[in-house]
N, C-alpha and C positions, 0 to 999 in steps of 0.2 A: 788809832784810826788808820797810821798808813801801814801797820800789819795788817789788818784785816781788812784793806785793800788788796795787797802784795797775796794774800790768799784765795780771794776773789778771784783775780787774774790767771792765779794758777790752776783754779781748779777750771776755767773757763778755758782756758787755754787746753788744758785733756780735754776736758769734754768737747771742745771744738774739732781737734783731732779723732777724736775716738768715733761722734757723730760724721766727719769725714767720711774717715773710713769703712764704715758698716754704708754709709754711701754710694759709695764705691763698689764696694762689693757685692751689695742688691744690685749693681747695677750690671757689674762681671756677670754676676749668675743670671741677672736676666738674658744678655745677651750668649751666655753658653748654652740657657736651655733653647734659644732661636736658632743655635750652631752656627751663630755670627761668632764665630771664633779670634775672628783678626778683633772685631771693636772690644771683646771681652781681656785678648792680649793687652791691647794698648793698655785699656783701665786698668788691668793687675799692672805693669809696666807702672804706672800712676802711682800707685799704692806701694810698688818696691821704691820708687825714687822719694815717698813721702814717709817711709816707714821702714828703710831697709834692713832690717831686723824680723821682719813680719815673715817667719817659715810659709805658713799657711800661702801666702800670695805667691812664694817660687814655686810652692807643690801646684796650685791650681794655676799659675802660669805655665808652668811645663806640659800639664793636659791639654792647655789650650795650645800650645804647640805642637806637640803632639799631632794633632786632631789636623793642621794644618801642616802635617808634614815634618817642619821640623826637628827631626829626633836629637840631632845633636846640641838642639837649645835646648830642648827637653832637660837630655842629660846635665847640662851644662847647671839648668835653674835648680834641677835636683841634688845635685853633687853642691849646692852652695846651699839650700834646704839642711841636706846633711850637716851641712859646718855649722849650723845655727843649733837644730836639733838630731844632734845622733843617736838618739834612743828611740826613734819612729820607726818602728819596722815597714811600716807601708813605703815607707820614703826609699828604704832600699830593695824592697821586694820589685816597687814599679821602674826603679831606674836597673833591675837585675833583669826587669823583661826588656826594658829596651836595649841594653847591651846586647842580649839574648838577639834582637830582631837588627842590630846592626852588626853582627858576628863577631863581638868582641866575646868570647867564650870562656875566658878564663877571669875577664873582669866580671861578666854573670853568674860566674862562680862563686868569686867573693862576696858579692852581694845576695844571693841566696844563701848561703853561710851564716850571712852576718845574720839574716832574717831568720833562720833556725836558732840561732846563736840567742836572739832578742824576744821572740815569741816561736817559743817548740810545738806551739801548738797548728802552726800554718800548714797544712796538707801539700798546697798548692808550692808554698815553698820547697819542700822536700822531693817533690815529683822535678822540680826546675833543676835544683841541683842536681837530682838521678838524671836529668837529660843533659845537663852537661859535664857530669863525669863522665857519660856515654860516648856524648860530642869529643870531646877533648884524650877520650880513648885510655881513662885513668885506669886501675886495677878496678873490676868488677867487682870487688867487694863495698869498694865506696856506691855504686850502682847500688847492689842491692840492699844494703842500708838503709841508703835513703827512701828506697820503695816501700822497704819495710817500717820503717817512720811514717810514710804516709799512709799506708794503710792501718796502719800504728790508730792514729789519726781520726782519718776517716776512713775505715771499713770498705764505704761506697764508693772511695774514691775511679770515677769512672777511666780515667785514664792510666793510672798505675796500674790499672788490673789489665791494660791494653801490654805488650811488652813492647820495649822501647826496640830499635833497630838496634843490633848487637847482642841485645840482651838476654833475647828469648829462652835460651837453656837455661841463665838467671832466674828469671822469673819461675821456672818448670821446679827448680831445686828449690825455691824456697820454702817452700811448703813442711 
């Protein structure tokens, strides 16, 4: 009897947690989709102090920072996202834009890499990297590379077919 108590407990005990959580998080996403951004911070905040393991609630925390400014908590929630799960290419593609938009340029570097490196199939990654070989004024061959992967890619991609500042004799040769 007092095994199949001691089981009881446990299984109520996840399930109490688990119903928590999706709680919670109905509740985040209601208030992100009203761009009440601060009461959807706190609830993920909520869900990181109840669960700090839960990638999911740093990635959608760092949006909701984001959104309010933030970018260096951003990074901060994302770059601990990563230590959790480092096989999520989105994880590093969106903290490789915000370095990108806080002019850390060589660390956007490495995380567009890593995003090629993880899923070669990202357009948009490839185009990030070709603007910050540009940025960072590396040899023009890692430039047009990576244009060439993105068009690789997607064909259509509208912006690789724009040429980057510095690049334009790049882009004229490739052909």
């Amino acid at each position: 009897m007092r095994f199949i108590f001691s089981i009881f407990m446990l299984i109520s005990a996840l399930t109490y947690g688990q119903s928590e959580r999706t709680i919670l998080y109905a509740q985040a996403t209601e208030f992100g989709y009203r761009n009440q951004f601060k009461e959807a911070e706190k609830i993920l905040s909520k869900v990181i102090a109840l669960f700090p393991n839960d990638s999911m609630a740093y990635f959608d925390r760092a949006i909701m920072r984001e959104h309010l400014g933030d970018t260096l908590g951003a990074i901060a929630d994302l770059t601990r996202e990563i230590e959790i799960d480092e096989k999520s290419a989105d994880n590093y593609f969106v903290r490789g834009i915000l370095y990108q938009k806080t002019k850390k340029y060589s660390l956007a570097l490495d995380d567009f890499r890593k995003v090629n490196h993880l899923d070669f199939g990202n357009a948009d990654a490839h185009y990030f990297a070709a603007q910050m070989y540009s940025i960072l004024q590396k040899n023009t061959f890692f430039v047009k590379r990576q244009l060439k992967q993105c068009l690789k890619v997607n064909p259509a991609h509208h912006d690789a077919l724009i040429p980057l500042k510095n690049t334009r004799r790049i882009l004229f040769r490739m052909n």
